[in-house]
C-alpha positions in Angstrom: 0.0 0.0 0.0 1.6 3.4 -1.1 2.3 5.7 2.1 0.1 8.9 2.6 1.9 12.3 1.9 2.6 14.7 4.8 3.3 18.3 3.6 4.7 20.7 6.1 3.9 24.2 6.2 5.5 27.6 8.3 3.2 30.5 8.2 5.3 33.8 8.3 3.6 36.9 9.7 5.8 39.3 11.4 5.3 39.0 14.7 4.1 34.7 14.5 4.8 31.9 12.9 2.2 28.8 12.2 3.7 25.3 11.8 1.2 22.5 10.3 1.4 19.4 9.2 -0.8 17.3 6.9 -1.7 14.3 6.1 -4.0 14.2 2.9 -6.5 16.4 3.7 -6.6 16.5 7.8 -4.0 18.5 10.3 -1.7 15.9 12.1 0.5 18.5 13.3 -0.4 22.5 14.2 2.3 24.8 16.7 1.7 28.3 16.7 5.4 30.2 17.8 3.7 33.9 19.3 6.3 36.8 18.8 8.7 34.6 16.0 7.7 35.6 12.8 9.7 37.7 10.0 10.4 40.2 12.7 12.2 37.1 14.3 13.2 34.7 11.7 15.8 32.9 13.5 13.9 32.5 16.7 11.2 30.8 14.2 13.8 28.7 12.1 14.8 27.6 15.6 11.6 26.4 16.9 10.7 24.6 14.1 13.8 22.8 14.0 13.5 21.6 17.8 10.0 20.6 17.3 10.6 18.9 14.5 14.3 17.3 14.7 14.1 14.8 11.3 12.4 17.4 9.2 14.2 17.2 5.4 11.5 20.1 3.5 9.2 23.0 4.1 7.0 25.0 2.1 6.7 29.1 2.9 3.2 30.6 3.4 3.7 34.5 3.8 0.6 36.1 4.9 -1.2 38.7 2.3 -0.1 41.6 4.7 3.6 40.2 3.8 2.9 40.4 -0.4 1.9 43.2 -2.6 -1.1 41.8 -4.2 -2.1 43.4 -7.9 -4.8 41.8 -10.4 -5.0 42.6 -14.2 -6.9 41.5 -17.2 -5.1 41.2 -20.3 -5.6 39.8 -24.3 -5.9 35.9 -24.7 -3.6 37.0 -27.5 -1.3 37.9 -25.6 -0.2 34.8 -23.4 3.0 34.5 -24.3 3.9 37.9 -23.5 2.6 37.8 -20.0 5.8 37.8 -17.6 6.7 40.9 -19.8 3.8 43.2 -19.7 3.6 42.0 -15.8 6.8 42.8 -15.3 6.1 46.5 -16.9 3.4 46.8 -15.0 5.0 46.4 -11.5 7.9 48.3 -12.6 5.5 51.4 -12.9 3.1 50.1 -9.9 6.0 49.3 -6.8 8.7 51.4 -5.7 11.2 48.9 -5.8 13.6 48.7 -8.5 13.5 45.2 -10.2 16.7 43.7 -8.7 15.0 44.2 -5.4 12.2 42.3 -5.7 10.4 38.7 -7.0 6.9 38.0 -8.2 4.8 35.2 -9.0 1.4 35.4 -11.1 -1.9 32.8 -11.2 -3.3 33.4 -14.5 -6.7 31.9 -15.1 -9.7 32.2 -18.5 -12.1 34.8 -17.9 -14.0 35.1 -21.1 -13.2 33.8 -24.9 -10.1 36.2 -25.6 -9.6 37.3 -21.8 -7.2 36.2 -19.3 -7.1 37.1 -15.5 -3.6 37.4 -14.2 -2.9 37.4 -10.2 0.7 38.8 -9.3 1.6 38.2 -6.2 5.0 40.7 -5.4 7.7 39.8 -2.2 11.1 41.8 -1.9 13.8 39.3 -2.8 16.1 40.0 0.4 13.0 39.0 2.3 13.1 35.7 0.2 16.8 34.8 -0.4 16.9 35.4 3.8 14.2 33.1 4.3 15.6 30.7 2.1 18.8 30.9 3.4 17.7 30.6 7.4 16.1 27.2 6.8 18.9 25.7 4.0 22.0 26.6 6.8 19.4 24.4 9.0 20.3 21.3 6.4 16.1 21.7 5.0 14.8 22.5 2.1 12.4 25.1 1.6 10.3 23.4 -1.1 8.1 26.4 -2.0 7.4 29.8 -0.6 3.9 30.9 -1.1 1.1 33.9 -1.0 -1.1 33.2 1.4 -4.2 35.3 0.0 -4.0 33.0 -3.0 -5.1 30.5 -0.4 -8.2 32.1 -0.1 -8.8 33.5 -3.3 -9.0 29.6 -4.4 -11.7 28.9 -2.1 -14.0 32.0 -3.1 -13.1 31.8 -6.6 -15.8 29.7 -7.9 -18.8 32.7 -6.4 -16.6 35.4 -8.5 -19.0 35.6 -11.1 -21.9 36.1 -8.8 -23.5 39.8 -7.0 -20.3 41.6 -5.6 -19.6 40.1 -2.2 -16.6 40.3 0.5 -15.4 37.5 1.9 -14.3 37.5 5.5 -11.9 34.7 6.8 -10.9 34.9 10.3 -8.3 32.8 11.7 -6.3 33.6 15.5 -4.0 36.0 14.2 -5.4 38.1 11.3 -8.6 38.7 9.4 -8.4 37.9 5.2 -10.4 40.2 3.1 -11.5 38.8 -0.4 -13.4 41.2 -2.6 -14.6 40.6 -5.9 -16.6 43.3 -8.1 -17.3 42.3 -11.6 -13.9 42.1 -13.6 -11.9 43.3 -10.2 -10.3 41.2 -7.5 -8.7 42.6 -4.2 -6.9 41.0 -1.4 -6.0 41.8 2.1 -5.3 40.7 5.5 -5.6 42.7 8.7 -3.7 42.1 12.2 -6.3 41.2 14.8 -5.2 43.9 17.1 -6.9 46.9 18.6 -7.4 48.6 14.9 -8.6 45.5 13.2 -12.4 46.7 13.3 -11.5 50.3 12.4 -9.3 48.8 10.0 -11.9 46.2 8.1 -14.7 48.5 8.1 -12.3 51.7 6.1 -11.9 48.8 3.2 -15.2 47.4 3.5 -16.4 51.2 3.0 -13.7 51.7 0.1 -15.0 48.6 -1.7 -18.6 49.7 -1.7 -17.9 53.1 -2.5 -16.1 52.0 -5.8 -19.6 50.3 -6.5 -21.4 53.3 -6.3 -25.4 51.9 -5.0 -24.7 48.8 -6.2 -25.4 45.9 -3.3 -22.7 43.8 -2.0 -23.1 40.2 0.1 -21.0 40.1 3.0 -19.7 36.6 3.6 -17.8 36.1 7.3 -16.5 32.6 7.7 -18.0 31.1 4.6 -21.5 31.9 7.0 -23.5 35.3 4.8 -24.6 37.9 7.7 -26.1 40.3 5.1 -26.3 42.7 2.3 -24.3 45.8 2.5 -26.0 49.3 0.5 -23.7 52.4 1.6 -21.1 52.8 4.0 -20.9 51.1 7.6 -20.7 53.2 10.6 -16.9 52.8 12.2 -18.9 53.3 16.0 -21.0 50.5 14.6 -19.5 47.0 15.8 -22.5 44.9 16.4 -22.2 43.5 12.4 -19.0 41.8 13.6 -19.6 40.3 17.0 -19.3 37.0 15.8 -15.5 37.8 14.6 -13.8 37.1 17.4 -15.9 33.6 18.3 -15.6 32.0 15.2 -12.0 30.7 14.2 -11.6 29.5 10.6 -8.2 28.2 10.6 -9.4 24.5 10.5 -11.0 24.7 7.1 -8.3 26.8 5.6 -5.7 24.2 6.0 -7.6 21.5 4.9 -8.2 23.3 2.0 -4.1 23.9 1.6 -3.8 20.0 0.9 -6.4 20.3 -2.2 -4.8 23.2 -3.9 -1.6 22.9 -3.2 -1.3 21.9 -7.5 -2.7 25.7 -8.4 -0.7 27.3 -5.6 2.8 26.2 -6.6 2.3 28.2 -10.0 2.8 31.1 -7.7 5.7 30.0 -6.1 8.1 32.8 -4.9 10.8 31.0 -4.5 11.2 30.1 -8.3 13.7 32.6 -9.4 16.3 32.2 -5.7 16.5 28.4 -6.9 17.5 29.4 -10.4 19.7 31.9 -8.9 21.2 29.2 -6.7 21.6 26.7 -9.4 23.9 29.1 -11.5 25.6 30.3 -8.6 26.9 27.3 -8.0 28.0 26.4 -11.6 29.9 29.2 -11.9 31.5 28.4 -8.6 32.1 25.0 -10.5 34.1 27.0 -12.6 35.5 28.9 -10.4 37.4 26.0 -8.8 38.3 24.7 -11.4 40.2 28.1 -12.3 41.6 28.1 -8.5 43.3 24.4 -9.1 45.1 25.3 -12.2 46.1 28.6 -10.4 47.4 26.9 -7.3 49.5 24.0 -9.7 51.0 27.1 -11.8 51.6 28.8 -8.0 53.1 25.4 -6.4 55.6 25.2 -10.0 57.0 28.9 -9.3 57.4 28.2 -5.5 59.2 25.0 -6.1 61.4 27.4 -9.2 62.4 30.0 -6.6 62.4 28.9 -3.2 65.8 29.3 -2.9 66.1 32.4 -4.5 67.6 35.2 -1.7 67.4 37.9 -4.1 63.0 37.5 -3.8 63.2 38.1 -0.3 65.1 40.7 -0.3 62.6 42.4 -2.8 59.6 42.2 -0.3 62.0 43.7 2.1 63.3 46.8 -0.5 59.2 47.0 -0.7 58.3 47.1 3.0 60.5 50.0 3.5 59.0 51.3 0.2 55.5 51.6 2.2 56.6 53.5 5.0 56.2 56.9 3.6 52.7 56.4 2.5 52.1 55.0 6.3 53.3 58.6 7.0 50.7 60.3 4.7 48.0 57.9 5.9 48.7 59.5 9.5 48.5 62.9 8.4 45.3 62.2 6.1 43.7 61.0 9.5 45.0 64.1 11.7 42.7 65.9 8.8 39.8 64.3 8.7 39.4 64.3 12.3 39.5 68.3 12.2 37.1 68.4 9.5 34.7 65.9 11.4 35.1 68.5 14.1 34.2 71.5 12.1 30.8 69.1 11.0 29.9 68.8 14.4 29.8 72.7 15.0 27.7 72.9 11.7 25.6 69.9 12.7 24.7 72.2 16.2 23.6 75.4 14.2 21.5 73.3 12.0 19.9 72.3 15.0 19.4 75.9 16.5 17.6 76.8 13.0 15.0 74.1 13.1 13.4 75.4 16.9 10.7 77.4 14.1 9.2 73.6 13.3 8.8 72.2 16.6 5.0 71.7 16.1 5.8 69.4 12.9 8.7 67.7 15.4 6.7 67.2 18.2 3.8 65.9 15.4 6.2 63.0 14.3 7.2 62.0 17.5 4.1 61.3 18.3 2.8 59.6 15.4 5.4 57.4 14.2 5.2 53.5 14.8 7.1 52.0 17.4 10.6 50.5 16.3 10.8 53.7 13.5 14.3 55.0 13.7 14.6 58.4 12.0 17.9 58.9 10.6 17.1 62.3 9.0 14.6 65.4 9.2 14.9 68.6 6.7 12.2 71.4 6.0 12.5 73.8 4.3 9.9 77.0 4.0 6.5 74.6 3.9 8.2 72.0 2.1 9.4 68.5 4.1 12.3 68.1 1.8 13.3 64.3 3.6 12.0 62.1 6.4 14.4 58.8 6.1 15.2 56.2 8.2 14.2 52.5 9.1 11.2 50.8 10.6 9.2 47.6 10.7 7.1 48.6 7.8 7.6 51.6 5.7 3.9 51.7 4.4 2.6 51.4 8.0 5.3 55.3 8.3 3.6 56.5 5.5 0.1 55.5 6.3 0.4 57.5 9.9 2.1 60.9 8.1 -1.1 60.6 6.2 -3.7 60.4 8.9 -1.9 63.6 10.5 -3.1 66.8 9.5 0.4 68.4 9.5 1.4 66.6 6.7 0.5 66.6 2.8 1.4 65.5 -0.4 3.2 62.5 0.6 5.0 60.5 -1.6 8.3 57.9 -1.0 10.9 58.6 -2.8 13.9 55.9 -4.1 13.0 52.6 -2.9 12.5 50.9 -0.3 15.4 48.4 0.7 15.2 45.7 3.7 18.1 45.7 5.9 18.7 44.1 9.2 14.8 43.0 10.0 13.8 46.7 8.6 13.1 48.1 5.8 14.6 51.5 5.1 12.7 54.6 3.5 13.0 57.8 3.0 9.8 60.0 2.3 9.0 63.8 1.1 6.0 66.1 0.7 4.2 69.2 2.2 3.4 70.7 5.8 0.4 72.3 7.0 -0.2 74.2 10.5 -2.3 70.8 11.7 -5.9 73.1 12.0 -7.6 72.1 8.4 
């Protein structure tokens, strides 16, 4: 009798991980790792390799609020040119250039001459360092994939049906899946104290973009009702259920059913190509290094005796003193001009007391773990806000809710470094009373 597959699984979210194993279609194995997530990666790799001390593979699930999620329509005709006009697309759509990050797309038939293409969008350090963390660990990370495909898949089939929003609530976030028409939109929300505020701004975006059209609202795979307008944030009672009704079960016996459609999304294509001619050039490379180390090994053996050689790299060591001498003095330099950059540094300082009020604004607003490397004004202009922080969109997101700033826009890209992503960010400042 042939042996029943067991697939493990990690879900990443940045502050948790999720580790599940099945077997065919039921849950033999579930851990949940609180506070060792992406934030933590180590701590998770860690866990998962002392709970589970024979484990040879993995596959990735990073949740929605981990992947930039875009959905476009494009010409039957034009199948074979997909990765190219996706890739144009997200070029124009992400600030990222395209060395810094990966994407995977789900394409599906809409129509006769219609295709509906998914992308699903991860920065590649965030990959390659997940990929890394677990192959150091002797395991193979089989797949990494986008966890709102997950649910996409099991709402997909009531897509051509009245708009609705599907609500799927599991112990750590809630997973919005919209569908209007020829549009598809997916989300997840933390399930802290803003997830209610939070659910009800999209669920109010999503009708608004329908204009008086009605729209089912579906929590749980359970339909509570018909939505006609915008919901009232001070109004909770639509949602009581929310917090009673866990639907992480039926999501991971779901997992084992699709997994065929949700490898085509699979992040983690491109590292593995990467990896596999990485090391056939290093293939090469040693070859190179051997034939470089018999030539080497011939000369030594040619001139080991040979006095006259030593005395050279003697002749060259005194050679190297009087640049070790203008070394010195280079330094005694520097540190003077460091010191005259400290005195400047101080009167910059004295000039910005006139914007305390926009100061005191970001100090109070920014989200916790934001380290601000650099603050310039200039007349009503905020010329540069960079730095580092857990999520540059959540920085951006906050400037925007405060009435002292406008215009907002990031500027460069945003890079990951460390467990943070680095940003820098310009616009316009108001006196805070519109």
């Amino acid at each position: 009798m042939l042996k029943k597959a067991r697939e493990t699984y990690l879900e990443l979210g940045q502050n948790y991980s999720r580790l599940v194993q099945i077997k065919r279609e039921k849950i033999s194995c579930e851990m949940v790792f609180e506070g060792e997530g992406i934030n933590n990666l180590k701590k998770a790799v860690d866990s998962v390799v002392s709970e589970l001390k024979r484990l040879k593979s993995i596959n990735i699930i990073l949740t929605q609020s981990e992947v930039f999620f875009r959905s476009y329509r494009i010409p039957g005709s034009a199948r074979d040119r997909i990765e190219e006009m996706i890739e144009l697309r997200l070029s124009t759509d992400l600030p990222l250039e395209k060395k810094d990050f990966i994407y995977s797309i789900f394409t599906h038939k809409t129509g006769k001459n219609e295709l509906q293409v998914l992308t699903f969008t991860s920065k590649k350090g965030l990959i390659e360092e997940i990929y890394n963390s677990f192959n150091g660990r002797n395991i193979r990370v089989k797949s990494i994939l986008p966890g709102g495909l997950i649910y996409y898949l099991i709402h997909r089939d009531k897509e051509d049906l009245t708009p609705g929003i599907y609500l799927d609530k599991d112990s750590h976030q809630g997973h919005i899946t919209f569908f209007n028409g020829k549009k598809i939109y997916l989300k997840s929300i933390r399930l802290d104290g803003n997830f209610k505020k939070e659910l009800k701004r999209n669920i109010n975006l999503f009708i608004n973009s329908l204009g008086s059209e009605r729209v089912n609202l579906v929590i749980n795979n359970k339909r509570v009702g018909t939505l006609n307008g915008t919901i009232d944030i001070t109004d909770l009672s639509l949602f009581n259920n929310i917090e009673d009704d866990d639907h992480t079960l039926s999501k991971w016996e779901k997992v084992f059913l699709y997994k065929k459609d949700l490898i085509k999304a699979n992040l983690l294509t491109e590292v593995t190509s990467d990896k596999r001619r990485q090391r056939n050039i290093s293939g090469v490379w040693f070859l190179i290094i051997i034939i470089i180390l018999l030539n080497a090994y011939g000369f030594y053996v040619r001139y080991n005796n040979d006095v006259k050689y030593l005395a050279t790299l003697k002749g060259a060591a005194e050679d190297l003193k009087p640049l070790l001498n203008e070394i010195n003095t280079v330094k005694t330099e520097y540190n003077h001009v460091v010191g005259e950059i400290k005195k400047l540094e101080a009167e910059l300082q004295g000039n910005y007391r006139g914007y305390l009020p926009w100061l005191r604004e970001l100090g109070g607003i920014l989200p916790e773990g934001t380290v601000i490397e650099e603050v310039s004004f200039k007349d009503n202009k905020l010329v540069a806000l960079s730095g580092s922080s857990p999520s540059a969109t959540a920085v951006m997101e906050n400037l925007e809710k405060s009435e002292y700033f406008t215009r907002l826009r990031f500027e460069g890209s945003i890079t990951r470094e460390n467990g943070k992503e680095r940003f820098r960010i310009a616009g316009e400042i108001s006196n805070g009373l519109n």
